[in-house]
C-alpha positions as CSV (number, residue, x, y, z in Angstrom):
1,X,160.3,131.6,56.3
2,X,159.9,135.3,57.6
3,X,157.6,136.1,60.1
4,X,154.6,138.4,59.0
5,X,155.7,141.9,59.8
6,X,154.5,144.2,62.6
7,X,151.2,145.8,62.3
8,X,151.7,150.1,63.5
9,X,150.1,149.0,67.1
10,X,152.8,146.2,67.7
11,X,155.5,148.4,66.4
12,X,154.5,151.0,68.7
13,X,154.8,149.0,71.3
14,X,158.0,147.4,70.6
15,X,159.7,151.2,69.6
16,X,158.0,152.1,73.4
17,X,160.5,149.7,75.1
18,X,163.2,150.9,74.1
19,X,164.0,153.5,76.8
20,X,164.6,150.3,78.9
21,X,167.5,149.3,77.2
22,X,169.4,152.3,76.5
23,X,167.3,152.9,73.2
24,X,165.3,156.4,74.2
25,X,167.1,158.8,71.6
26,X,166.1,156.3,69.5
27,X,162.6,155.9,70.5
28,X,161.7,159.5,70.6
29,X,163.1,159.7,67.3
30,X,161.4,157.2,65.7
31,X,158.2,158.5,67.3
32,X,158.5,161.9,66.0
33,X,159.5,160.6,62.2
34,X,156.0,158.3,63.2
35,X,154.2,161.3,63.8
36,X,154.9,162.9,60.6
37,X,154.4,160.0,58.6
38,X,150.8,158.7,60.3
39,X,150.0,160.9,63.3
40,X,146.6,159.4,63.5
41,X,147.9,155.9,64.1
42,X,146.7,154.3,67.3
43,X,148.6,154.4,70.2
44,X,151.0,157.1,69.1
45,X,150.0,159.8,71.0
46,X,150.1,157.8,74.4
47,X,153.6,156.1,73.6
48,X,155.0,159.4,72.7
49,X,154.1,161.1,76.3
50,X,155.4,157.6,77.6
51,X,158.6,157.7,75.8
52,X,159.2,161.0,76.8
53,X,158.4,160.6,80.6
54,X,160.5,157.8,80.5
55,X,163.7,159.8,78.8
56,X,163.1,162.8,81.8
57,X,163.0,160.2,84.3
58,X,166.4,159.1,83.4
59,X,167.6,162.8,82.5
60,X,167.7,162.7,78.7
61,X,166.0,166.0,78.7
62,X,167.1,166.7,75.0
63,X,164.9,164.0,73.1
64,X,162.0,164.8,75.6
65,X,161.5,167.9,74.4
66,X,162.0,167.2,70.8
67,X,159.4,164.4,71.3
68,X,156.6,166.7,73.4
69,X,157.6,169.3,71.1
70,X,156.1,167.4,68.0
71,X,153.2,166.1,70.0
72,X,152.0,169.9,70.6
73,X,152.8,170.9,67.0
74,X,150.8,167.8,65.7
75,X,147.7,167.8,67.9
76,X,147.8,171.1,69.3
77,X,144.2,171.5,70.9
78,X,144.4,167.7,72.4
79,X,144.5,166.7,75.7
80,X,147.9,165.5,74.8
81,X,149.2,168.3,73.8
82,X,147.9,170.0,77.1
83,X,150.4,166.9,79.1
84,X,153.1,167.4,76.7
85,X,152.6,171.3,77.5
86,X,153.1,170.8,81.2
87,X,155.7,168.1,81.0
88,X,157.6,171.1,79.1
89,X,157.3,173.2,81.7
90,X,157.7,171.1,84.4
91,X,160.8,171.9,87.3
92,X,163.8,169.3,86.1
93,X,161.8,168.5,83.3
94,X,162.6,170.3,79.8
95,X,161.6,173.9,80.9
């Protein structure tokens, strides 16, 4: 028997764990490909500046700014967009 599969909020936060185990290219990635597929799913915009303080924290500055890249280009005149913004231009971070 399979178990049922993930509903987008689950999924979210499984994909959000994975900077703990190595998995942040990955996370950011599959974040971004989230964004273009269903940018107004739940949750997405907070695990996306999560995932991407996470990968800074731990020097991946690369997939960070892919990942705050997208969340300016998808919701530009958000709040979000205003953290991802600063997080860009942040000393050590992406800037």
């Amino acid at each position: 028997v399979q178990p049922p599969p993930l509903t987008p909020m689950q999924a979210i936060a499984f994909v959000r764990r994975w900077p703990a185990i190595g998995g942040g290219a990955d996370a950011a990635a599959q974040l971004a490909g989230w964004i273009e597929r269903a940018a107004a799913t739940p949750g997405l915009r907070a695990a996306c500046l999560a995932v991407a303080r996470d990968l800074l924290a731990r020097g991946e500055q690369v997939p960070a700014k892919r990942l705050l890249e997208r969340v300016v280009l998808a919701w530009p005149d958000s709040g979000d967009a205003d953290k991802a913004r600063l997080l860009l231009e942040e000393p050590g971070g992406t800037g």
